[in-house]
N, C-alpha and C positions, 0 to 999 in steps of 0.2 A: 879846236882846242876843247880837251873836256875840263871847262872851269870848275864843275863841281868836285871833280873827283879831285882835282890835283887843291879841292879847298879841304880838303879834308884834314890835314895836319894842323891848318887854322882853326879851325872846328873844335880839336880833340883840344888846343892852346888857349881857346874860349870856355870850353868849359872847366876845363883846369882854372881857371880864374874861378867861373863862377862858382865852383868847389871848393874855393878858399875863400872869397867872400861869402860864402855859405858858413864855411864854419868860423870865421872872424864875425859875422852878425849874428848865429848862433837860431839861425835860422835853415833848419833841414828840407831843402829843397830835390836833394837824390836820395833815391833810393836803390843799390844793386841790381834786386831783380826786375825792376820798375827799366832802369837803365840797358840792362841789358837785352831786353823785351824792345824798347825803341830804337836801338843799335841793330837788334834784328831784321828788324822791319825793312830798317835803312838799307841795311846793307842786298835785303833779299833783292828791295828794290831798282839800286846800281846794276844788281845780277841780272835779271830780270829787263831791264833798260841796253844791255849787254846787247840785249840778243833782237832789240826789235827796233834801236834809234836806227841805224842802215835803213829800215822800213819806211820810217818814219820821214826822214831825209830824204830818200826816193820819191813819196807823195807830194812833197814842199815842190821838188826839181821838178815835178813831172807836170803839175799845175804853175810853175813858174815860165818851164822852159813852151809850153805847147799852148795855154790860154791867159798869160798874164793882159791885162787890156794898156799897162803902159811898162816903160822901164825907167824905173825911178835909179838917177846914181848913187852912190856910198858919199853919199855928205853931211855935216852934219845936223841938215836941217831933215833931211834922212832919217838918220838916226834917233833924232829928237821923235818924228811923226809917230816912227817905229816902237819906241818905247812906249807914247802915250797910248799907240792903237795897241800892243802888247797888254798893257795896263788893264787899258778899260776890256780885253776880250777876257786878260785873265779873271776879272772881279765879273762879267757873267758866267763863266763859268765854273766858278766856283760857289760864284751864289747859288746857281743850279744843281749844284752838288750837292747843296743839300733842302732843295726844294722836289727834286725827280728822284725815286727810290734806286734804281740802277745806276745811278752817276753817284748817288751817296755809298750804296753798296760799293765802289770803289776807293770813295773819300774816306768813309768812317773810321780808318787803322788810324787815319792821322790824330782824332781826335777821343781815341781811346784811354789815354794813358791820365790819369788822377795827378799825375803830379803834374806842373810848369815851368820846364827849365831848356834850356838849351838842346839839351838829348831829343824832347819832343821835338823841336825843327826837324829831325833827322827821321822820325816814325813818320815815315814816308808808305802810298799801296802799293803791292807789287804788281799793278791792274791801270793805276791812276795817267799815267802815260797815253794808254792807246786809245784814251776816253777827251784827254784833255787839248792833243797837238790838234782834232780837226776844228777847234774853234780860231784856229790861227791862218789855216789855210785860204781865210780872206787875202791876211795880208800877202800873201804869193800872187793872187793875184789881181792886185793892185797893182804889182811890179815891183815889190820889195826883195833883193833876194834871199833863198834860205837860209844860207848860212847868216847874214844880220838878222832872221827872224830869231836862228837858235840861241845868239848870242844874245841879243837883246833876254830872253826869255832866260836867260842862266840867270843873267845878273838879278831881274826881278825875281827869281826863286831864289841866287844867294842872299840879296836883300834880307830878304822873310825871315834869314837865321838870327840874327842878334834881336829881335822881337820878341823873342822866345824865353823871356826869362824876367823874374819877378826883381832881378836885382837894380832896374830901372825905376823911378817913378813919372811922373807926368810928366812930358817936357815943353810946357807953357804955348806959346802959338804954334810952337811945330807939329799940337795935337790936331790943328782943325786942316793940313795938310798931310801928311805922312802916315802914314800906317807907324804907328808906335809900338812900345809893349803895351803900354796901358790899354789903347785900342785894342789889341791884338787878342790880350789877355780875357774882353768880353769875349769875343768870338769862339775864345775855347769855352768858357764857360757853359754849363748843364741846365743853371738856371733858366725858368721859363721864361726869364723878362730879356736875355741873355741869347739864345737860342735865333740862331741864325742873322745874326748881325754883325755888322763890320766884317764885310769878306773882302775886301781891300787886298789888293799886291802890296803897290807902294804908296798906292796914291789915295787916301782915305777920302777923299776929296767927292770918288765916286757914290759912297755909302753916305755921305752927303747929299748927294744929287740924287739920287733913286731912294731914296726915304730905309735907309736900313741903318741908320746912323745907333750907337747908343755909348755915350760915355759910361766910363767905371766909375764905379760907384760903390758897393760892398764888395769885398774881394769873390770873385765867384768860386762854386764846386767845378772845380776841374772834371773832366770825361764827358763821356755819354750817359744818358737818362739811363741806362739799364748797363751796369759796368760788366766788362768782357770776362771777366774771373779765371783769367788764364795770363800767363808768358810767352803764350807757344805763339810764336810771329803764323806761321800755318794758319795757327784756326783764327787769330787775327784778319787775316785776309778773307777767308771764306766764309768766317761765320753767318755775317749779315746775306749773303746770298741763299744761305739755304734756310735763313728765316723764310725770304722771302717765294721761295719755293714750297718751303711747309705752307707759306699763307696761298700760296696760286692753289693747290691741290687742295684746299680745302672750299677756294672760291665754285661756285652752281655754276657759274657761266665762263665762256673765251671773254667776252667781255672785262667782266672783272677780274678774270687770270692776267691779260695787259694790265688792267689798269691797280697792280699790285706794282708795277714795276716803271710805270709811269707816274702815280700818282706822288704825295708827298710821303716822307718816312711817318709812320702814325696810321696811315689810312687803312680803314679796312670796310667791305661791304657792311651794310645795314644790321643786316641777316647774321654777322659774325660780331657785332659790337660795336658798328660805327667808329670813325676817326677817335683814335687814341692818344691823346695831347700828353706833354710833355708835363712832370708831377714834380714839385718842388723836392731836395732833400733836408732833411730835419735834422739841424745840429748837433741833436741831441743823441741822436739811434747813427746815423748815418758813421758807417766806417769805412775806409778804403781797404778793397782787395788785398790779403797781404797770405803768403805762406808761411810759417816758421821752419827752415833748415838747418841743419848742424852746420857749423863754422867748414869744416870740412868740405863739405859738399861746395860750399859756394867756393873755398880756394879752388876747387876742380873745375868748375866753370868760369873761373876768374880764368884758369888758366890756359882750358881749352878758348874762353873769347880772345886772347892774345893771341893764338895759334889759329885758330877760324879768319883773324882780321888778317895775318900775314900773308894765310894762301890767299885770302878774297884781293885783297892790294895786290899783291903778282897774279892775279888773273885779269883785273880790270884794267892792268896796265900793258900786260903781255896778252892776251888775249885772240889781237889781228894775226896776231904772230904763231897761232899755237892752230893744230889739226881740228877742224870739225867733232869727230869723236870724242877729243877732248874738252875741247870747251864747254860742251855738252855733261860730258861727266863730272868736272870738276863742278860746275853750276849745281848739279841733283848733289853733291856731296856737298855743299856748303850749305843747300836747301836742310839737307837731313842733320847738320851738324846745329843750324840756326833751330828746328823743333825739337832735338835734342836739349839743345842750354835750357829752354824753355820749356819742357815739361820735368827736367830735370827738378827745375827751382818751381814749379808746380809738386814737388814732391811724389812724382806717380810712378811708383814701384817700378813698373813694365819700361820707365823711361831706362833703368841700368841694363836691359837687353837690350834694347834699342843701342844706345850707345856702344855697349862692346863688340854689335854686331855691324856695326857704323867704324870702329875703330879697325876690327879687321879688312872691310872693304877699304878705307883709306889706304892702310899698307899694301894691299894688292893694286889698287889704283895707282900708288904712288911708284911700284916697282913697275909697274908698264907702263908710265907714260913715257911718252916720247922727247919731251922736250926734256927728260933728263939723260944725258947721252952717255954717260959709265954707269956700267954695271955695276962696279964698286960703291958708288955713289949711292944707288939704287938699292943697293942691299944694305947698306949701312943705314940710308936715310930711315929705310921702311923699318928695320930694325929696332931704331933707338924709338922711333914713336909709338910704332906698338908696344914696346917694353915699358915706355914712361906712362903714355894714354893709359895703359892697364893697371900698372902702380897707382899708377891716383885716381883711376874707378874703383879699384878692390879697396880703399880707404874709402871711396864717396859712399862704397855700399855698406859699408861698416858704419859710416856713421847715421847713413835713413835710414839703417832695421830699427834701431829703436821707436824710430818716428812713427813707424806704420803702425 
């Protein structure tokens, strides 16, 4: 069963709430392009997840079925061990995500975004997957099987979502058990006192026992010590790796080229400045990333993100179903429609070629795919979207010329 994906109408019915207790407390918690930058993410990441859980699934069976040392049955004291061993593998290694610079170069999209609400549960890497399932392949083989590992691990990531939001306050003893918002909310925080605590699944209990504990206290600066200053989900995912490439080729030795990518995020040789710790921000200078666009321009990407979630939804659900070549294509054209919204609402000129030239490949892509089986159909479909997609980019460009 994919519980995450078929949770996704819950999700969108979550934050719809928290949207209106947002502006019933009058308390501005979303922002559009903030929003639609972590829907990106999200979604790259499903996409992306598409194409490598089969891989993944296969390593669990293949270390279950050939060197497990017992066979444990489906009971639920099972079940119970399974979540707790799920738990505590997840809370190392997410603590390690952000103690080892290449496991954080994966993790970091999560913990980009300035604002705190619901949507950030969903700014998901499109990387963090093939980094995160071998800390589990203990439990296979222990003699757990796969599919209760996978299950087990949905629910402790569905978990994680309603954590994700300032519209909660403290909830009295269930603090010093449960991964909360309040908890949760340090962990996003930038603050240096802040910084790498409480990495908890469900069970806070852990970051109790391994000394990373830190209750809230001032509200934190949401993001990273050094903010992304972008929308585009692409350079989201990439950027911090070719930091960390700029810093290898600057290192004198192999030694220290490894140890750029092992050591912790901050670190750097003697010789180039020594460890770089984490700097308070000052509430005074301190502003969040923001672009100013024309009203226009955002109804264009308000409306290509409705039409980008439609195909992505029929592709993660149709998907087993659909030709190799396809799946394949459709996945690069939701890639390029996700850095389109998102340099879009970055305001960058060259984003309205990109797009129209994104909007032509959909029509041809759309007239030859396969799984649509009239021709009629086919020429119509591709027809009205190109006609409409271009109607409301020759308006998106009309209202950024002033801008530039």
């Amino acid at each position: 069963m994919e519980y995450i994906v078929l949770a996704i109408p819950l999700f969108f019915l979550l934050m719809g709430l928290e949207l209106a207790w947002s502006a019933w407390s009058q308390r501005k918690v979303y922002r559009f392009n903030d929003f639609v930058a972590n829907m990106g993410c999200g979604i790259g990441s499903q996409v992306v997840g598409a194409f490598t859980k089969a891989g993944i699934l296969a390593i669990y069976l293949a270390v279950y079925d050939h060197w497990r040392l017992f066979t444990l049955p489906s009971t639920p004291v099972t079940w119970l061990l399974t979540f707790l061993f799920v738990d505590l593998l997840y809370y190392w290694f997410h603590r390690l995500s952000h103690e080892v610079n290449f496991l954080w170069a994966a993790h970091v999209v999560h913990h980009q975004s300035e604002e705190y609400n619901l949507s950030v549960a969903l700014r998901q890497s499109w990387w963090q997957g093939l980094f995160s399932f071998w800390f589990y392949v203990p439990i296979a083989l222990l003699g757990v099987h796969p599919l209760v590992i996978l299950t087990v691990g949905a629910f402790v990531t569905l978990y994680q979502f309603w954590i994700h939001t300032k519209a909660i306050g403290r909830l009295g003893p269930l603090e010093a058990i449960l991964n909360t918002p309040s908890n949760h909310r340090v962990h996003h925080g930038s603050d240096p006192k802040y910084i790498d605590r409480n990495h908890a699944g469900t069970l806070i209990i852990w970051d109790r026992l391994f000394g990373t504990y830190q209750r809230e206290e001032e509200e934190p600066f949401y993001g990273i010590t050094a903010p992304l200053r972008t929308w585009d989900p692409l350079t989201a995912n990439f950027h911090y790796w070719g930091d960390l490439m700029k810093l290898a080729r600057r290192c004198r030795s192999w030694s220290d080229r490894v140890k750029v990518f092992l050591k912790p995020p901050g670190w750097r040789p003697v010789y180039l400045g020594g460890f770089e710790g984490p700097k308070a921000k000052d509430s005074a200078t301190y502003r969040k990333f923001d672009v100013a666009v024309p009203r226009a321009l955002i109804g264009y990407v308000a409306l290509q993100f409705v039409l980008m979630l439609g195909l992505t939804t029929y592709f993660l659900f149709q998907q087993q179903r659909m030709q190799a070549l396809d799946q394949w294509l459709i996945a690069a054209l939701i890639v390029w429609w996700l850095m389109d919204l998102g340099v879009l609402l970055d305001a960058r000129p060259w984003a309205l070629w990109s797009e129209a030239l994104r909007v032509m490949v959909a029509g041809l892509l759309l007239f030859s795919m396969s799984f649509i089986p009239s021709p009629a159909w086919r020429v119509s479909a591709t027809g009205a979207l190109v006609l409409l997609t271009l109607a409301h980019l020759l308006i998106a460009r009309a209202a950024l010329a002033p801008s530039r």
